[in-house]
Every structure is written in C-alpha cells, then in structure tokens.
C-alpha positions as CSV (number, residue, x, y, z in Angstrom):
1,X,-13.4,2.8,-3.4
2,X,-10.8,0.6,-4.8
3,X,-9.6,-2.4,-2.8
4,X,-6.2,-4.1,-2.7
5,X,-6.9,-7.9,-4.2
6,X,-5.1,-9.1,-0.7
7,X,-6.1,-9.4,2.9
8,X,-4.2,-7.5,5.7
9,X,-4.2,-9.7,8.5
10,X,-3.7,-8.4,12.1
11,X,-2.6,-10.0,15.1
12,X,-3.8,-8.2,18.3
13,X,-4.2,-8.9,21.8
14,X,-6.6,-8.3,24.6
15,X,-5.7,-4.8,25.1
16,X,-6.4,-4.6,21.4
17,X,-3.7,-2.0,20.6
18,X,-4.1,-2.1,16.7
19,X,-8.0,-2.1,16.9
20,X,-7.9,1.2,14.9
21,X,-5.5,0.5,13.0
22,X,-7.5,-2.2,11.2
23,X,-10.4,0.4,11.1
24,X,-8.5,3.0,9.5
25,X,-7.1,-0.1,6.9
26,X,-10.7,-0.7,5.9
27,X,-11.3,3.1,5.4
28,X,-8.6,3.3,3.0
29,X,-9.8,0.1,1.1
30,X,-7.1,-2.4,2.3
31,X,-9.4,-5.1,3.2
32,X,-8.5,-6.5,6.9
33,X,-8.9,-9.7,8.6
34,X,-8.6,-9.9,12.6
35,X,-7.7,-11.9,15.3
36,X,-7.3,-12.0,18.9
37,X,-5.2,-14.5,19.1
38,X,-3.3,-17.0,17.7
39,X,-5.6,-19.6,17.1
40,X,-7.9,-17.7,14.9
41,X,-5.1,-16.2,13.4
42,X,-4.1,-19.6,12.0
43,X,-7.4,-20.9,11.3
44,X,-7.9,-17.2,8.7
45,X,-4.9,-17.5,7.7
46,X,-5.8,-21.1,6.5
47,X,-9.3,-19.9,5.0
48,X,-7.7,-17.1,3.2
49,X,-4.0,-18.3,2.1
50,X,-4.3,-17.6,-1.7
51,X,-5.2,-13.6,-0.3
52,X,-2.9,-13.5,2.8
53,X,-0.5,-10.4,1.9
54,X,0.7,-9.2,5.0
55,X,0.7,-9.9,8.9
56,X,0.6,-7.2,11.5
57,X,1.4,-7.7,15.5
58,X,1.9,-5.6,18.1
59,X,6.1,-5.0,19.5
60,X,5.1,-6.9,22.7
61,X,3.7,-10.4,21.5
62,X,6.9,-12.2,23.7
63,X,8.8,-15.1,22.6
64,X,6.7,-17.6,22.9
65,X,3.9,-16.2,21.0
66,X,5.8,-15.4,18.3
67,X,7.2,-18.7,17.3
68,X,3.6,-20.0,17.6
69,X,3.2,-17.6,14.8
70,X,6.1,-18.0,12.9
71,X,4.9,-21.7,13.3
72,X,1.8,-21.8,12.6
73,X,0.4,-18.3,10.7
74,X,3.5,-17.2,8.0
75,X,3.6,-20.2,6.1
76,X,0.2,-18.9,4.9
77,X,1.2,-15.7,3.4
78,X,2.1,-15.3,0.0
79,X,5.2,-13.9,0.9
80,X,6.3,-15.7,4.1
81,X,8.1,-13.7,7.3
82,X,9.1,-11.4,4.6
83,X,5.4,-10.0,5.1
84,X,5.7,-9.5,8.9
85,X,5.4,-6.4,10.0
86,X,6.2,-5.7,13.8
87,X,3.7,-2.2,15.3
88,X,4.7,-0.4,17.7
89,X,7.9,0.7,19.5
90,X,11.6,-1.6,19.2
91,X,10.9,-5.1,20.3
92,X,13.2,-6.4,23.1
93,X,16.2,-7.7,21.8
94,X,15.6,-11.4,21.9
95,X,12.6,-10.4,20.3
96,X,14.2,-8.3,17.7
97,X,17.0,-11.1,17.3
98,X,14.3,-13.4,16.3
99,X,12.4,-11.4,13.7
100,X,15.8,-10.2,12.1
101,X,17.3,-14.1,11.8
102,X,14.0,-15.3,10.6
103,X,13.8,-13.1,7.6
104,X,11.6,-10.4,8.9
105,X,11.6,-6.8,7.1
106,X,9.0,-4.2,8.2
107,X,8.4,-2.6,11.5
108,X,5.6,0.4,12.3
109,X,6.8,2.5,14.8
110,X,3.2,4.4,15.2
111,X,0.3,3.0,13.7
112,X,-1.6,6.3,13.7
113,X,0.1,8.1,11.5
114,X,-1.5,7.7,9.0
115,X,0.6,7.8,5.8
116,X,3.3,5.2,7.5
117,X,0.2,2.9,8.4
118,X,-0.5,3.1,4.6
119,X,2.7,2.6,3.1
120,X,4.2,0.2,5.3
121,X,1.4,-2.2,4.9
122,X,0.9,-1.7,1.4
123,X,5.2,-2.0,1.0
124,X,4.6,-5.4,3.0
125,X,1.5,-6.6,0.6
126,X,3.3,-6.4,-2.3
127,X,6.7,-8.3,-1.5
128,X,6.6,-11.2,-4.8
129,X,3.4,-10.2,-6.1
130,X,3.1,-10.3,-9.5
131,X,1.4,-7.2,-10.0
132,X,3.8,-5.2,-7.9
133,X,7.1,-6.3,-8.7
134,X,7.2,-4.1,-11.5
135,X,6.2,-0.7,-9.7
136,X,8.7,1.5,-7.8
137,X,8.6,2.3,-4.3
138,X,6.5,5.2,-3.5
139,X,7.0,6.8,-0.1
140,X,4.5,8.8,1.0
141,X,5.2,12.7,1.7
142,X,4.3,16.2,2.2
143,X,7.3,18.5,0.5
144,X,5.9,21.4,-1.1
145,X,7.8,22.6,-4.6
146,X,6.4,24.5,-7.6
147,X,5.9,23.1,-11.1
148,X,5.8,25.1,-14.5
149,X,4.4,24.2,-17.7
150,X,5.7,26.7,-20.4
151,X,4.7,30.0,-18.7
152,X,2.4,28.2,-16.4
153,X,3.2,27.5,-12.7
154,X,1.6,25.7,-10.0
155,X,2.3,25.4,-6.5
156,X,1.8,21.5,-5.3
157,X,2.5,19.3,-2.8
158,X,4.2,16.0,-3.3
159,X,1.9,13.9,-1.8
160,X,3.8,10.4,-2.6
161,X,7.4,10.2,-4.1
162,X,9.4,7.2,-6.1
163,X,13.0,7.7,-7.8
164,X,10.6,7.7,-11.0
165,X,7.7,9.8,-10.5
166,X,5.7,11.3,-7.7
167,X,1.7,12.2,-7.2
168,X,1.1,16.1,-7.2
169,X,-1.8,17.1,-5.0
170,X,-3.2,20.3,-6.1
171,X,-6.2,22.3,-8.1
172,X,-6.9,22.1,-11.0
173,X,-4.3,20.0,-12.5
174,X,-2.4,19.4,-15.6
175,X,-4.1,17.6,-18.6
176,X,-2.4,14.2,-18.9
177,X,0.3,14.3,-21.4
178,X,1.5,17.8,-20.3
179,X,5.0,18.0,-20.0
180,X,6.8,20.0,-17.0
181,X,9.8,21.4,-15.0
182,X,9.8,20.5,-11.2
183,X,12.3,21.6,-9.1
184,X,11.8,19.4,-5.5
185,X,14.5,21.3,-2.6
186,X,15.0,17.8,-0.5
187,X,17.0,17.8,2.5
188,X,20.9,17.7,0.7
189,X,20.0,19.3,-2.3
190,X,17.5,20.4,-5.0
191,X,16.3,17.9,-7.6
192,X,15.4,19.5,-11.1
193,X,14.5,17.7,-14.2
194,X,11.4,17.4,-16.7
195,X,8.0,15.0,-15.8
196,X,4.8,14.0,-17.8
197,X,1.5,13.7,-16.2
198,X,0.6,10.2,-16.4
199,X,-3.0,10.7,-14.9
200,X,-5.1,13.8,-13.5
201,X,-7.5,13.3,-10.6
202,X,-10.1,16.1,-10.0
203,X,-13.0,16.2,-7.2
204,X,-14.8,14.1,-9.6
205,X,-12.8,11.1,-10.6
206,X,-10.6,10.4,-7.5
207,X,-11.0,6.7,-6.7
208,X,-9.4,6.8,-3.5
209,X,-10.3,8.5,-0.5
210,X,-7.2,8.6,0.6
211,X,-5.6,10.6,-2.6
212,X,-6.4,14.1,-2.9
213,X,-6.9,16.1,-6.2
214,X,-4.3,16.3,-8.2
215,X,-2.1,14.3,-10.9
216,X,0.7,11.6,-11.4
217,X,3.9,12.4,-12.9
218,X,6.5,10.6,-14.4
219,X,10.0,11.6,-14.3
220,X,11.4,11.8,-18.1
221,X,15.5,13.6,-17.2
222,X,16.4,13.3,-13.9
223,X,19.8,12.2,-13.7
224,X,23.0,12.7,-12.6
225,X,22.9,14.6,-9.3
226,X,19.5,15.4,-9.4
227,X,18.9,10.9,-9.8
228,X,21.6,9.9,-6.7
229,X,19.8,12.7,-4.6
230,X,16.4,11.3,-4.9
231,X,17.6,8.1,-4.6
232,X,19.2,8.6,-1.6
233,X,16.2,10.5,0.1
234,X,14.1,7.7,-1.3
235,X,16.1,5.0,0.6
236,X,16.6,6.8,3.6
237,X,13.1,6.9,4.5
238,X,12.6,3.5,4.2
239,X,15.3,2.5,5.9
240,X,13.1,3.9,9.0
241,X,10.8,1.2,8.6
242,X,13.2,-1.4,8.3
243,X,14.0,-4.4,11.0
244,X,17.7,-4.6,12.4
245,X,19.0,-6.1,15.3
C-alpha cells in the first residue's frame, strides 16, 4: 500500500463525527493524525510540521474554536489555511465569512462518500507541494464510455478524470504504449480525441487498494470543442467542493 509522504490531520470533537473518516483515510493509505481538541491538535501539528498537509474539522467547530485554530494549528501546515478543509454541511455564515476572508478553499459536504473524501483531501495535500504542482487535477468519477484500439473495443469506466488524461478501470487492459480512440458523452457534449496508455494495472500489480484494474491514459488530440468541454466539466465539479461566502 502506497502512502502519501504527508500527514492528514483531523480536528474532531466529542461526538467524534469524522472518526471514520480518519479510518477510512488510513485504509486508503493517507496516513492520519487525530485530535480531540485543540490542544492536541497544536501540540501534532508542532511534532509533525515538516509533514502537516492538510487539516480537516467538522462545519460546527463555532467561532471561537476556530480562531484558536487558525491561531494556533495552520501556521503548521505546509500550506497554511489554504489546506483547511471544512466537513460537513454549510457552516453558519459568520462562520463561513471567516474561512472565506482567511484564505480557506476546501469544504466536504459528506465525508462518506467515499471518492469526495479521497479527492478532497488529497486536492488539499497537495496545494505548494513540490511534487504535485506539476500534476493536473484528477476528479474522481464513474462515466462509462467505450474505447477502441484499431479493431479492438473495450467497454470501461472512467474511474478518475483530468483535462489531460483519465484512469480506465476495466479487464484486461491495454499494453502501455497502445494508442486509442475514446469517445466520453459528458453532460453538454461528447468528447472524442486519441489517448496513450501511460501504465496498465492488472489484479497483480495494483498498488492501491483503492484503484481497480485497469490502465492510465494520456490525452494526445483533444482540442477544440472536445478540450473547452472537458474543461468545463472538469471545473464544475470542483467548484462543488469549493468555499464561498
């Protein structure tokens, strides 16, 4: 199991709302460090700051908790507030107001589904990293399309998705280095272009539990249309997981 080189660090409270949310982290190898409260959320956030990549609390930490943390825990993280990511359902507004003029990005509407739990977390970890900056955004999905390879077709699903490539979950795949046609029907239009298969993952070399068989393509002519559509499907989904006040 491969594991991010970062710490997630959650915030609960007594009720512990986000307890399984830091289990189901560590089942997907995003290693997690938790605290009840503020306190011991400063003192691992001191501990850890050179691995601090994001910060997760729950929607109803209140005012006064939450400048204690903006106080006390971000200065820690590698990326600052920009890491913060609110769980759970719309803060109150002077709550909201605060996270939106401090700087914060990232809010979890529904920590159990699973996929948004993923990506939001992992979107949050890699704000300023040097390993990341480079890497597209890669929402995670479940579109079904159909892919060819001369006289060869296979029918997928489109497990993550980026405006330059996506990961194909199915049997069997492509050998790496096998060019394609993909035609993807999103919501306001059908995107068709060529792709390459970067890398091929069968039963016996996934390294992730959480990523199925199948392979990673790059896109090689997707433009015009076909480029603004994805793009715009692309930013519309993260746009769900965005703070604004």
């Amino acid at each position: 199991m491969a594991a991010y080189e970062r710490f997630a660090l959650i915030l609960d409270s007594e009720e512990a709302p986000l307890g399984r949310a830091a289990v189901r982290l560590l089942e997907l190898g995003i290693d997690v460090l938790y605290a009840p409260d503020v306190d011991e959320a400063a003192l691992l956030a001191r501990q850890e700051a050179s691995r601090l990549g994001a910060l997760l609390f729950p929607a109803g930490i209140g005012i006064a908790r939450l400048e204690d943390l903006l106080e006390r825990v971000c200065p820690q993280l590698a990326a600052g507030i920009r890491a913060l990511v609110v769980v759970g359902p719309d803060p109150d507004p002077p709550l909201l107001d605060l996270l939106v003029s401090s700087g914060a990005q990232w809010r979890l509407p529904d920590p159990d589904v699973e996929r948004e739990l993923r990506y939001v977390t992992s979107a949050a970890m890699a704000i300023g990293h040097a390993d990341e900056r480079r890497k597209q955004v890669r929402i995670p999905t479940h579109l079904e399309t159909t892919v060819f390879m001369g006289r060869h077709r296979k029918d997928v699903r489109v497990h993550d998705l980026s405006c330059g490539g996506a990961y194909l979950a199915a049997e069997n795949p492509f050998l790496e280095g096998s060019s394609l046609t993909i035609d993807l029907a999103l919501p306001e239009g059908r995107v068709v272009g060529r792709a390459e298969v970067v890398n091929a993952n069968t039963v016996d070399r996934i390294a992730r539990p959480d990523v199925p068989e199948g392979m990673g393509v790059a896109f090689q002519r997707l433009g015009g249309t076909s480029g603004d559509l994805l793009h715009d499907y692309v930013e519309s989904w993260i746009a769900h997981f965005r703070l604004s006040s």
